[in-house]
ZATIMI-491944 format. One record per residue (C-alpha): residue number from 1; x, y, z; residue in one letter. Coordinates in steps of 0.1 Angstrom, whole numbers, always signed. Layout:
N
SESE, nr, east, north, up, rest
SESE, NUM, X, Y, Z, A
...
//
This chain:
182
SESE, nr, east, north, up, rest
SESE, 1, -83, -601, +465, X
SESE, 2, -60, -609, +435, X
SESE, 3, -90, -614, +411, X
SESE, 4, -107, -586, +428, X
SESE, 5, -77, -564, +416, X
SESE, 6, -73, -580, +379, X
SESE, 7, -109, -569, +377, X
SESE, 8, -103, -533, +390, X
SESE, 9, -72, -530, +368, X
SESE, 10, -95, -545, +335, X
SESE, 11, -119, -521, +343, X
SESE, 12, -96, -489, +345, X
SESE, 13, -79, -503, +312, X
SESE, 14, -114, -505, +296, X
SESE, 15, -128, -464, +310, X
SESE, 16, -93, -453, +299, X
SESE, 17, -98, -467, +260, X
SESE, 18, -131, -449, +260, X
SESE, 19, -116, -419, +278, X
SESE, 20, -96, -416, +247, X
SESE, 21, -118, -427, +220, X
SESE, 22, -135, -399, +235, X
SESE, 23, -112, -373, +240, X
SESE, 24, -89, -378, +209, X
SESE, 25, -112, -365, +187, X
SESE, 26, -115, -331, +202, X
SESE, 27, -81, -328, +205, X
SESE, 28, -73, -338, +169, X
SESE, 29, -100, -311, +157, X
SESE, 30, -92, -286, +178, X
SESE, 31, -56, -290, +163, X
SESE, 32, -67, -291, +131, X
SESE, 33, -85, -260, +136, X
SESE, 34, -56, -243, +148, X
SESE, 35, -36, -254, +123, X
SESE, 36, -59, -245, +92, X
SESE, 37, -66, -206, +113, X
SESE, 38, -29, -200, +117, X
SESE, 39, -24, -212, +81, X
SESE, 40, -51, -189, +69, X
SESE, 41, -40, -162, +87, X
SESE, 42, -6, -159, +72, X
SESE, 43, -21, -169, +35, X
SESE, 44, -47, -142, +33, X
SESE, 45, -41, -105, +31, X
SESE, 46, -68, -77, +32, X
SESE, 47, -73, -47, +3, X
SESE, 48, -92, -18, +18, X
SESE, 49, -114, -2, -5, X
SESE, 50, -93, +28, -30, X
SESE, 51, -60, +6, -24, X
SESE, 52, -45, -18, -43, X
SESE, 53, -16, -43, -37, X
SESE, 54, +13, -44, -51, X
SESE, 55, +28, -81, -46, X
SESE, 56, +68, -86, -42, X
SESE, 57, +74, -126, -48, X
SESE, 58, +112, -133, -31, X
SESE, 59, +114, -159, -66, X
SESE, 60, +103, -135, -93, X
SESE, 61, +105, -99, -81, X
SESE, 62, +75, -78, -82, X
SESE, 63, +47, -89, -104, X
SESE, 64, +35, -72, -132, X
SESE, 65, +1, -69, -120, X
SESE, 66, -15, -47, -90, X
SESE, 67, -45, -69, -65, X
SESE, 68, -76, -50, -64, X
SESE, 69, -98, -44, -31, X
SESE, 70, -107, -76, -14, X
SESE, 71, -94, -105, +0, X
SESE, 72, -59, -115, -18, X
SESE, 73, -42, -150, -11, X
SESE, 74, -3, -151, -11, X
SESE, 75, +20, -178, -3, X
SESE, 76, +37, -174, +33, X
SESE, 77, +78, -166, +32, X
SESE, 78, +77, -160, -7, X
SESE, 79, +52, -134, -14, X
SESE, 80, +49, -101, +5, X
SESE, 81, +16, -74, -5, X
SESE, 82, +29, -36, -5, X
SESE, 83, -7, -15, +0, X
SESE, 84, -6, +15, -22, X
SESE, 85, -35, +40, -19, X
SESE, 86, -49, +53, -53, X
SESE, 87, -71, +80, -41, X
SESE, 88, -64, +113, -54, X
SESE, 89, -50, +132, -23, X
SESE, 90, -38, +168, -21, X
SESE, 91, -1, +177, -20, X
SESE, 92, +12, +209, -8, X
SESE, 93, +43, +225, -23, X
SESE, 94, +58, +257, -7, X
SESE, 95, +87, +270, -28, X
SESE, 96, +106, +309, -23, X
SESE, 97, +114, +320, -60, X
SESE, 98, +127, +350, -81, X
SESE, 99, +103, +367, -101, X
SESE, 100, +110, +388, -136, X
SESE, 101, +115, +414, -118, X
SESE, 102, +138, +397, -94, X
SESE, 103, +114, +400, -63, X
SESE, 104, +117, +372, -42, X
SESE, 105, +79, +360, -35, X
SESE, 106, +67, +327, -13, X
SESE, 107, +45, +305, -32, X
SESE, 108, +21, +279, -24, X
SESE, 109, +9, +252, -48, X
SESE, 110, -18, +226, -41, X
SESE, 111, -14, +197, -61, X
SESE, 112, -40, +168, -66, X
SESE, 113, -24, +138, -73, X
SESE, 114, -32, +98, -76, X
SESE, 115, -9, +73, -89, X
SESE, 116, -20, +53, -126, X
SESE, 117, -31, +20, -114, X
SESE, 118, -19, +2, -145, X
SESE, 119, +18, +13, -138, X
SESE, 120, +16, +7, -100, X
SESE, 121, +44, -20, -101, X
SESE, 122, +66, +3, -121, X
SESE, 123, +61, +33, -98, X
SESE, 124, +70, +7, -66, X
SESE, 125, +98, -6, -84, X
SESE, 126, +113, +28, -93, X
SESE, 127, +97, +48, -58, X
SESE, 128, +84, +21, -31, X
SESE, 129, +52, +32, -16, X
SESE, 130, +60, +66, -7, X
SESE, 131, +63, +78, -48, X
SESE, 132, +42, +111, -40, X
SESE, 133, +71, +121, -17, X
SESE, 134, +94, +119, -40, X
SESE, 135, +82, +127, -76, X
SESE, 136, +53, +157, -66, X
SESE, 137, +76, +183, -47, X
SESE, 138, +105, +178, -76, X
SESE, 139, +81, +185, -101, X
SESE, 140, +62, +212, -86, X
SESE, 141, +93, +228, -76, X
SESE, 142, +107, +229, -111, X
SESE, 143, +77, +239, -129, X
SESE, 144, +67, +269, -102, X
SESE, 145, +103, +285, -108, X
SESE, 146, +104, +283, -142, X
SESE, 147, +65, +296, -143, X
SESE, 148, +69, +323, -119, X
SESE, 149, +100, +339, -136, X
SESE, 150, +85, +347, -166, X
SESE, 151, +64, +369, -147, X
SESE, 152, +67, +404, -120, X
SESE, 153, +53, +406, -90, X
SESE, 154, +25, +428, -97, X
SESE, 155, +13, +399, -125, X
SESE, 156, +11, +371, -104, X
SESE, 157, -16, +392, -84, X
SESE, 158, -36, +402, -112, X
SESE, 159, -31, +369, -136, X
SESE, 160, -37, +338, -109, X
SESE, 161, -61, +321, -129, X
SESE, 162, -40, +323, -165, X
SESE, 163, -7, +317, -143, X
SESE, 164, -29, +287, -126, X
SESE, 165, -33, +272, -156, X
SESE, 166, +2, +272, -174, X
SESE, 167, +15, +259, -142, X
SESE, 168, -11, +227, -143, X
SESE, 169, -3, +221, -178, X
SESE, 170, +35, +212, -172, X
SESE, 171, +31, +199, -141, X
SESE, 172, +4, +171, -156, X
SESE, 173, +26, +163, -185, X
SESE, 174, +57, +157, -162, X
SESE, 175, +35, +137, -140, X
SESE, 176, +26, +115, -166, X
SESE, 177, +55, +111, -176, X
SESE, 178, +66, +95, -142, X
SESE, 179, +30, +74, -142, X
SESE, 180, +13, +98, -119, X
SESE, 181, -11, +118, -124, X
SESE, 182, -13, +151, -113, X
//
Protein backbone atom coordinates (compact mmCIF):
# COMPACT_ATOMS: atom_id res chain seq x y z
CA UNK A 1 0.00 0.00 0.00
CA UNK A 2 2.80 2.53 0.97
CA UNK A 3 4.38 2.37 -2.58
CA UNK A 4 0.94 2.30 -3.97
CA UNK A 5 0.38 5.72 -2.33
CA UNK A 6 3.98 7.33 -3.17
CA UNK A 7 2.82 6.48 -6.70
CA UNK A 8 -0.64 8.07 -6.41
CA UNK A 9 0.90 11.13 -4.65
CA UNK A 10 3.88 11.31 -7.77
CA UNK A 11 1.26 11.21 -10.07
CA UNK A 12 -1.03 14.03 -8.66
CA UNK A 13 2.30 16.06 -8.22
CA UNK A 14 3.06 15.35 -12.00
CA UNK A 15 -1.12 16.31 -13.46
CA UNK A 16 -0.86 19.29 -11.11
CA UNK A 17 2.61 20.75 -12.86
CA UNK A 18 0.94 20.31 -16.19
CA UNK A 19 -2.36 21.66 -14.84
CA UNK A 20 -0.42 24.80 -14.37
CA UNK A 21 1.89 24.85 -17.29
CA UNK A 22 -1.41 24.74 -18.73
CA UNK A 23 -3.38 27.08 -17.12
CA UNK A 24 -0.78 29.85 -16.22
CA UNK A 25 -0.66 30.96 -19.50
CA UNK A 26 -4.28 31.93 -19.87
CA UNK A 27 -4.31 33.49 -16.82
CA UNK A 28 -1.12 35.63 -17.44
CA UNK A 29 -2.70 36.73 -20.93
CA UNK A 30 -5.89 37.28 -19.83
CA UNK A 31 -4.24 39.73 -17.29
CA UNK A 32 -2.24 41.21 -19.49
CA UNK A 33 -5.12 41.86 -21.60
CA UNK A 34 -6.93 43.50 -18.90
CA UNK A 35 -4.24 45.35 -17.97
CA UNK A 36 -3.18 46.92 -21.47
CA UNK A 37 -7.60 47.57 -22.06
CA UNK A 38 -7.86 49.35 -18.74
CA UNK A 39 -4.67 51.21 -19.57
CA UNK A 40 -5.97 52.13 -22.98
CA UNK A 41 -9.01 53.11 -21.89
CA UNK A 42 -7.89 55.80 -19.60
CA UNK A 43 -4.91 56.95 -22.20
CA UNK A 44 -7.17 57.52 -25.19
CA UNK A 45 -9.84 60.17 -25.53
CA UNK A 46 -12.31 60.46 -28.55
CA UNK A 47 -12.78 63.97 -30.81
CA UNK A 48 -16.15 63.91 -32.54
CA UNK A 49 -16.20 65.41 -35.80
CA UNK A 50 -16.68 69.71 -35.69
CA UNK A 51 -15.04 69.54 -32.04
CA UNK A 52 -11.74 70.01 -30.98
CA UNK A 53 -9.89 69.44 -27.61
CA UNK A 54 -8.67 71.70 -25.63
CA UNK A 55 -5.98 69.72 -23.27
CA UNK A 56 -5.37 71.02 -19.49
CA UNK A 57 -1.88 69.33 -18.29
CA UNK A 58 -2.01 69.52 -14.11
CA UNK A 59 2.17 70.35 -14.79
CA UNK A 60 1.99 72.99 -17.48
CA UNK A 61 -1.46 74.53 -17.57
CA UNK A 62 -3.39 74.41 -20.68
CA UNK A 63 -1.47 73.95 -23.94
CA UNK A 64 -1.17 76.21 -26.49
CA UNK A 65 -2.48 74.01 -28.98
CA UNK A 66 -6.24 72.69 -29.64
CA UNK A 67 -6.48 68.38 -30.76
CA UNK A 68 -8.33 68.01 -33.93
CA UNK A 69 -11.15 65.28 -34.54
CA UNK A 70 -9.93 61.77 -33.88
CA UNK A 71 -8.45 59.69 -31.49
CA UNK A 72 -6.12 61.82 -28.99
CA UNK A 73 -3.73 60.09 -26.46
CA UNK A 74 -3.23 61.83 -22.93
CA UNK A 75 -1.38 60.77 -19.99
CA UNK A 76 -3.80 59.49 -17.08
CA UNK A 77 -3.91 61.90 -13.67
CA UNK A 78 -1.86 64.72 -15.61
CA UNK A 79 -3.70 65.66 -18.63
CA UNK A 80 -7.41 66.25 -18.84
CA UNK A 81 -9.22 66.99 -22.77
CA UNK A 82 -12.04 69.88 -22.43
CA UNK A 83 -14.28 69.18 -25.91
CA UNK A 84 -15.15 72.47 -27.37
CA UNK A 85 -17.64 72.48 -30.34
CA UNK A 86 -16.60 74.79 -33.39
CA UNK A 87 -19.66 74.63 -35.39
CA UNK A 88 -21.32 77.82 -36.08
CA UNK A 89 -24.52 77.59 -33.90
CA UNK A 90 -27.30 80.21 -33.62
CA UNK A 91 -27.64 82.34 -30.50
CA UNK A 92 -30.68 84.18 -29.54
CA UNK A 93 -30.69 87.52 -27.78
CA UNK A 94 -33.90 89.08 -26.55
CA UNK A 95 -33.31 92.56 -25.16
CA UNK A 96 -36.37 95.55 -24.16
CA UNK A 97 -34.77 98.93 -25.24
CA UNK A 98 -35.59 102.72 -25.63
CA UNK A 99 -35.88 103.96 -28.93
CA UNK A 100 -35.19 107.77 -30.27
CA UNK A 101 -38.24 108.44 -29.60
CA UNK A 102 -38.18 106.90 -26.21
CA UNK A 103 -40.67 103.93 -27.13
CA UNK A 104 -39.81 101.07 -25.40
CA UNK A 105 -39.82 98.19 -28.12
CA UNK A 106 -38.82 94.16 -27.54
CA UNK A 107 -36.10 93.04 -29.79
CA UNK A 108 -34.96 89.79 -30.95
CA UNK A 109 -31.50 89.16 -32.47
CA UNK A 110 -30.26 85.93 -33.92
CA UNK A 111 -26.73 85.67 -33.85
CA UNK A 112 -24.48 82.97 -35.59
CA UNK A 113 -21.61 82.38 -33.82
CA UNK A 114 -18.43 79.82 -33.82
CA UNK A 115 -15.40 80.14 -31.72
CA UNK A 116 -11.68 80.87 -33.84
CA UNK A 117 -9.98 77.56 -33.56
CA UNK A 118 -6.58 79.06 -33.44
CA UNK A 119 -7.35 80.97 -30.10
CA UNK A 120 -9.34 78.05 -28.58
CA UNK A 121 -6.97 77.73 -25.58
CA UNK A 122 -7.19 81.47 -24.94
CA UNK A 123 -11.04 81.55 -25.13
CA UNK A 124 -10.93 78.33 -22.39
CA UNK A 125 -8.52 80.02 -20.35
CA UNK A 126 -10.37 83.33 -20.25
CA UNK A 127 -14.30 81.57 -20.59
CA UNK A 128 -14.08 77.53 -20.01
CA UNK A 129 -16.23 75.81 -22.39
CA UNK A 130 -19.29 77.65 -22.05
CA UNK A 131 -17.60 81.17 -23.89
CA UNK A 132 -20.85 81.66 -26.02
CA UNK A 133 -22.73 82.12 -22.74
CA UNK A 134 -20.92 84.56 -21.69
CA UNK A 135 -19.30 86.79 -24.46
CA UNK A 136 -22.66 86.64 -27.24
CA UNK A 137 -25.54 88.01 -25.01
CA UNK A 138 -23.01 90.97 -23.53
CA UNK A 139 -22.22 91.90 -26.86
CA UNK A 140 -25.40 91.67 -28.53
CA UNK A 141 -26.95 93.41 -25.71
CA UNK A 142 -24.58 96.43 -25.93
CA UNK A 143 -24.55 96.77 -29.60
CA UNK A 144 -28.69 96.42 -29.99
CA UNK A 145 -29.18 99.45 -27.46
CA UNK A 146 -26.79 101.55 -28.78
CA UNK A 147 -28.23 100.63 -32.46
CA UNK A 148 -31.78 100.87 -31.73
CA UNK A 149 -31.51 104.33 -30.05
CA UNK A 150 -30.42 106.06 -32.86
CA UNK A 151 -33.56 105.26 -34.37
CA UNK A 152 -37.89 105.77 -33.80
CA UNK A 153 -40.08 103.25 -33.72
CA UNK A 154 -41.64 103.73 -37.02
CA UNK A 155 -37.80 103.31 -38.63
CA UNK A 156 -37.04 100.12 -37.27
CA UNK A 157 -40.13 98.84 -39.31
CA UNK A 158 -39.37 100.29 -42.41
CA UNK A 159 -35.27 100.10 -42.21
CA UNK A 160 -34.69 96.22 -41.01
CA UNK A 161 -32.37 95.40 -43.56
CA UNK A 162 -30.00 98.80 -43.25
CA UNK A 163 -30.58 98.57 -39.28
CA UNK A 164 -29.67 94.59 -39.81
CA UNK A 165 -26.60 95.43 -41.13
CA UNK A 166 -25.10 98.18 -38.81
CA UNK A 167 -26.03 95.99 -36.01
CA UNK A 168 -23.75 92.92 -37.70
CA UNK A 169 -20.99 95.22 -38.26
CA UNK A 170 -20.27 96.05 -34.50
CA UNK A 171 -21.28 93.00 -33.25
CA UNK A 172 -18.50 90.98 -35.64
CA UNK A 173 -15.80 93.45 -34.72
CA UNK A 174 -16.47 93.06 -30.90
CA UNK A 175 -16.57 89.36 -31.50
CA UNK A 176 -13.38 89.32 -32.90
CA UNK A 177 -12.03 91.09 -30.61
CA UNK A 178 -12.88 88.45 -27.88
CA UNK A 179 -11.75 85.49 -30.54
CA UNK A 180 -15.19 84.65 -31.60
CA UNK A 181 -16.65 85.09 -34.43
CA UNK A 182 -19.91 86.21 -34.88
Amino acid sequence: KSTSLSQLAASDARHQRTMERLVMPVVRAGAGIFGVSLIGSSCLYNVEGGHRAVMYDKIRGVLPQSVGEGTGFKIPMVQEPHIMDVRSRPKEIRSITGTKDLQMVNIYLRVLSRPRVDKLPVIFQKYNTNWEDRIIPSIGNEVLKSVVAQYNAEQLLSMREQISYFTSVPINQRGRADDATA
